[in-house]
DRENPA-3360 file (N, C-alpha, C; in nm, 2 decimals, always signed):
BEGIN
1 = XXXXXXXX = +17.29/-0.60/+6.43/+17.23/-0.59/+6.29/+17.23/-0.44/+6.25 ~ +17.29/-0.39/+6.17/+17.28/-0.31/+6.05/+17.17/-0.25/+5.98 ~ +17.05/-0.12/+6.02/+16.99/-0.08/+5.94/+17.02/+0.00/+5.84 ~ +16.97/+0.01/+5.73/+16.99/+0.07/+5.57/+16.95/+0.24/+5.64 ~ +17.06/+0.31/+5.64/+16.98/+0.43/+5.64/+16.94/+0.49/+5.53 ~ +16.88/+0.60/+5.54/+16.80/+0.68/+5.40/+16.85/+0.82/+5.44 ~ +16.95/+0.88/+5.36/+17.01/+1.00/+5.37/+16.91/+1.13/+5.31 ~ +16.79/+1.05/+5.24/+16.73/+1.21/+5.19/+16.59/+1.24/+5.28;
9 = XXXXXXXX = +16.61/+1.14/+5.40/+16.51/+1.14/+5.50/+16.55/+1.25/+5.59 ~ +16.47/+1.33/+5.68/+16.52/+1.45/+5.81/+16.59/+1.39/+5.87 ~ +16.67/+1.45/+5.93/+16.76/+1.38/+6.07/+16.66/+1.37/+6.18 ~ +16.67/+1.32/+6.27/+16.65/+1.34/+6.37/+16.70/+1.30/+6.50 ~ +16.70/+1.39/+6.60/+16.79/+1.35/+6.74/+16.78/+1.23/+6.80 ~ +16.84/+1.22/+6.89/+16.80/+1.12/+7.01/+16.64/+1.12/+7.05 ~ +16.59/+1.23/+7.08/+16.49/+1.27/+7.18/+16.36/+1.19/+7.12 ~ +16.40/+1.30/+6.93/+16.29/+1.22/+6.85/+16.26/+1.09/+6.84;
17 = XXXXXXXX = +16.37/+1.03/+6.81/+16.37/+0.85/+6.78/+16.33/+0.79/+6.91 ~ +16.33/+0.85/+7.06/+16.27/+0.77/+7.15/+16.19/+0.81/+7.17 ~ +16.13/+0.91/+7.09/+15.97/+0.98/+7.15/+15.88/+0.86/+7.04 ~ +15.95/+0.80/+6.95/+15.85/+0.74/+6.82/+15.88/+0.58/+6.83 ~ +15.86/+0.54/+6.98/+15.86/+0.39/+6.98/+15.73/+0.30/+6.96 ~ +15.76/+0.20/+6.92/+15.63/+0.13/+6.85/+15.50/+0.14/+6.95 ~ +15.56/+0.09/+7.05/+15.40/+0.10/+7.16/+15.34/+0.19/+7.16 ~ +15.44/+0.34/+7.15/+15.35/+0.48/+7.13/+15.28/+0.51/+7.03;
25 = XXXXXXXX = +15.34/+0.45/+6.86/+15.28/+0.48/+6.75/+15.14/+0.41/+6.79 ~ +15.16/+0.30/+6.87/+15.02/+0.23/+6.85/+14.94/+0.26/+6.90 ~ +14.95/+0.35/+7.04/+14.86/+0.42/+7.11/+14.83/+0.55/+7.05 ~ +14.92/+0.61/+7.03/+14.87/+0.74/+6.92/+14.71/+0.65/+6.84 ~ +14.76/+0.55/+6.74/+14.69/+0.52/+6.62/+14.53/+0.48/+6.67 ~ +14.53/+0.40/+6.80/+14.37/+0.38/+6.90/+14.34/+0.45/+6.90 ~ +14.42/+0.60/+6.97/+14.35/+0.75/+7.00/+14.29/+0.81/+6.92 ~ +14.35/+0.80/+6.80/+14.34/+0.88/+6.71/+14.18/+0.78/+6.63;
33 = XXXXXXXX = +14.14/+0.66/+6.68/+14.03/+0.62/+6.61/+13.89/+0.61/+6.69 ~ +13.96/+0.62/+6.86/+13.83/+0.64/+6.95/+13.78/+0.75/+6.89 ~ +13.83/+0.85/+6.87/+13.75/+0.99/+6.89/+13.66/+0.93/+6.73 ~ +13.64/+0.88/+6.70/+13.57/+0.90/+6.57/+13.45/+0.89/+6.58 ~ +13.36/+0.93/+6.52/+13.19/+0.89/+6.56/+13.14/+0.85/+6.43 ~ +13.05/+0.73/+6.46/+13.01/+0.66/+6.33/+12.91/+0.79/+6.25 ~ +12.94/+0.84/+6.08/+12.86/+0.94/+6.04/+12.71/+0.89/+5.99 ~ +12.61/+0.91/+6.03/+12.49/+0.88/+5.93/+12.45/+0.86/+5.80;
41 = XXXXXXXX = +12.45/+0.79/+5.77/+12.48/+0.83/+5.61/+12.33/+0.85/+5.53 ~ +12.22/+0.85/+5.61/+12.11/+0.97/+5.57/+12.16/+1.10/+5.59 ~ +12.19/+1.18/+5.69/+12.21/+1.26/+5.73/+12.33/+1.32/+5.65 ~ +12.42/+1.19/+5.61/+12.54/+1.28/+5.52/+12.47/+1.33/+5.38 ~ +12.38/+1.26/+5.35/+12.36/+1.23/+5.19/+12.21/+1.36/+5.17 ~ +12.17/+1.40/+5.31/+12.10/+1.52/+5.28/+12.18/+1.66/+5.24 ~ +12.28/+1.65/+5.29/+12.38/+1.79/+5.23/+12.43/+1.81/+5.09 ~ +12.40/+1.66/+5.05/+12.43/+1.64/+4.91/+12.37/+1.74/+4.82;
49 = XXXXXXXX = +12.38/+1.77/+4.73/+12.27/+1.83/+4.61/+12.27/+1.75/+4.47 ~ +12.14/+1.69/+4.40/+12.16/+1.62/+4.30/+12.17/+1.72/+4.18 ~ +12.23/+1.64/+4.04/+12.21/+1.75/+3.93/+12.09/+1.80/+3.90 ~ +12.06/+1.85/+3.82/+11.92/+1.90/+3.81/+11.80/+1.97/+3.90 ~ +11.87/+1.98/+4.02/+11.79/+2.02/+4.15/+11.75/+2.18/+4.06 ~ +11.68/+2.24/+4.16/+11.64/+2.35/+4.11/+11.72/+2.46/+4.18 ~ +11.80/+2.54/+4.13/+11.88/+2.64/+4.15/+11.82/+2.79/+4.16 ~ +11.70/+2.79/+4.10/+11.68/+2.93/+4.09/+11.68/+3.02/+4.15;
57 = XXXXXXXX = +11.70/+2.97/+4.27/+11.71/+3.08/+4.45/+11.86/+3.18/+4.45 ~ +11.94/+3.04/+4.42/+12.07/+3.06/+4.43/+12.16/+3.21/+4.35 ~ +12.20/+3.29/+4.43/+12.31/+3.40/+4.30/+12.47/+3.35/+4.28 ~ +12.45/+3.34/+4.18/+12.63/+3.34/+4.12/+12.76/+3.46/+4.18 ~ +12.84/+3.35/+4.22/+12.93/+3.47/+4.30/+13.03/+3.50/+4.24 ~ +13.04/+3.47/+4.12/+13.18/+3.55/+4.07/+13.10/+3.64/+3.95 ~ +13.22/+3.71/+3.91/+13.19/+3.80/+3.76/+13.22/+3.69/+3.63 ~ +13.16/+3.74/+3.57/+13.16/+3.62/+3.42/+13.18/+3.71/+3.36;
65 = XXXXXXXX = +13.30/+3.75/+3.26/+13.35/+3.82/+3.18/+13.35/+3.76/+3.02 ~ +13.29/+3.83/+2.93/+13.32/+3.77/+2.78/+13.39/+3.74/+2.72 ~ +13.45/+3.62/+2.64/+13.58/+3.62/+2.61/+13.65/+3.71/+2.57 ~ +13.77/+3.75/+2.60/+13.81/+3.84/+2.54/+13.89/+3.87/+2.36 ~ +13.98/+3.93/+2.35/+14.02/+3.95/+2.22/+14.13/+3.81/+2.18 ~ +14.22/+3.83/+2.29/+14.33/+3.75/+2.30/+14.34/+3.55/+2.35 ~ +14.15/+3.61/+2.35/+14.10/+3.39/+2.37/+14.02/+3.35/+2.27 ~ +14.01/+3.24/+2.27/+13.93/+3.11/+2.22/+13.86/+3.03/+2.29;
73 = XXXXXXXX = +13.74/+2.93/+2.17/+13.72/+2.86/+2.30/+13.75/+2.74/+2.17 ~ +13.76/+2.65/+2.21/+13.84/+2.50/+2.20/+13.71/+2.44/+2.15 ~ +13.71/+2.42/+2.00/+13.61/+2.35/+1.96/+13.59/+2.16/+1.99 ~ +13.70/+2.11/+2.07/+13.69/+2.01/+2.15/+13.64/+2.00/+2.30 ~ +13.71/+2.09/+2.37/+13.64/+2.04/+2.44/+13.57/+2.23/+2.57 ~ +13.57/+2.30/+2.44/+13.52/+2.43/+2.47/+13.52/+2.51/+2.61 ~ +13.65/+2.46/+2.61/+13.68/+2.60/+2.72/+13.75/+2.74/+2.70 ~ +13.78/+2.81/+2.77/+13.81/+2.92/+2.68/+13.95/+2.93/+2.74;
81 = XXXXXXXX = +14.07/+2.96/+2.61/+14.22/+2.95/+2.68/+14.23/+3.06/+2.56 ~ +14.37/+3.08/+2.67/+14.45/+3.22/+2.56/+14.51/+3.14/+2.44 ~ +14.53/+3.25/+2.38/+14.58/+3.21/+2.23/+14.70/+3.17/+2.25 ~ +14.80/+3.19/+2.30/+14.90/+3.11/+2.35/+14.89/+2.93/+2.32 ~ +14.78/+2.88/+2.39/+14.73/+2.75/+2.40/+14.66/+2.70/+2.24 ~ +14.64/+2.80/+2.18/+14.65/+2.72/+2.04/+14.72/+2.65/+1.93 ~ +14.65/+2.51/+1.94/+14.77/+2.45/+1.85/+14.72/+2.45/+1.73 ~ +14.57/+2.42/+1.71/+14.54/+2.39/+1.52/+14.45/+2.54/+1.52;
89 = XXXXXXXX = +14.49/+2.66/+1.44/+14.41/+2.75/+1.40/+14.29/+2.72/+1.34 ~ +14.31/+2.65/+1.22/+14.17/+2.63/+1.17/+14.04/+2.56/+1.22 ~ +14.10/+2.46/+1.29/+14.00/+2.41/+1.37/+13.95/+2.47/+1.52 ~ +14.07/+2.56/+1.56/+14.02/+2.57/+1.66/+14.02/+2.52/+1.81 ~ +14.11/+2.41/+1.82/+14.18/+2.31/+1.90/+14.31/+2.37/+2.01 ~ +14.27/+2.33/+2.16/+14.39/+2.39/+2.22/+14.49/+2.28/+2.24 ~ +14.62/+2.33/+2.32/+14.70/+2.17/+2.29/+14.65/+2.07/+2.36 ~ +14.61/+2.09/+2.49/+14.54/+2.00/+2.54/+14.44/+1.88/+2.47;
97 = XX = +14.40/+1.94/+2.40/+14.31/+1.79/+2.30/+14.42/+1.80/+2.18 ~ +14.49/+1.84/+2.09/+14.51/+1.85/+1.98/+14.58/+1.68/+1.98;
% end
């Protein structure tokens, strides 16, 4: 019997193709699921943060710069893009929504 080969697949040698026999894949695939440990899912859902939590502890780590001369901000959906990305002047729209 005749398999279809796939020419835009890697080659691979002899060595490889008997290193990747089905019995192996399927012991790899057990191995690979013993090590798992069932996660808490209290314990996940405390690392969580809800909206509205209270932030005020926290400092902001980047610089926030003012828009500059050469941006806009997109009266759709108001983010700030270079003038480049303007498609409707008058309104104020970047291509992305337009």
């Amino acid at each position: 019997m005749t398999m279809a080969t796939d020419y835009d697949a890697p080659r691979k040698n002899e060595e490889d193709q008997s290193e990747e026999s089905i019995e192996e894949l399927k012991a790899r695939r057990h191995d690979k699921n013993s090590g798992k440990v069932d996660e808490d899912e209290a314990e996940a859902a405390e690392a969580f943060e809800l909206p509205g939590a209270d932030l005020s502890h926290e400092e902001l780590a980047v610089e926030v710069k003012p828009r500059q001369d050469d941006e806009f901000t997109c009266m759709s959906c108001f983010l700030v893009h270079h003038r480049s990305q303007l498609a409707d002047a008058d309104k104020l729209i970047c291509r992305d929504c337009a």
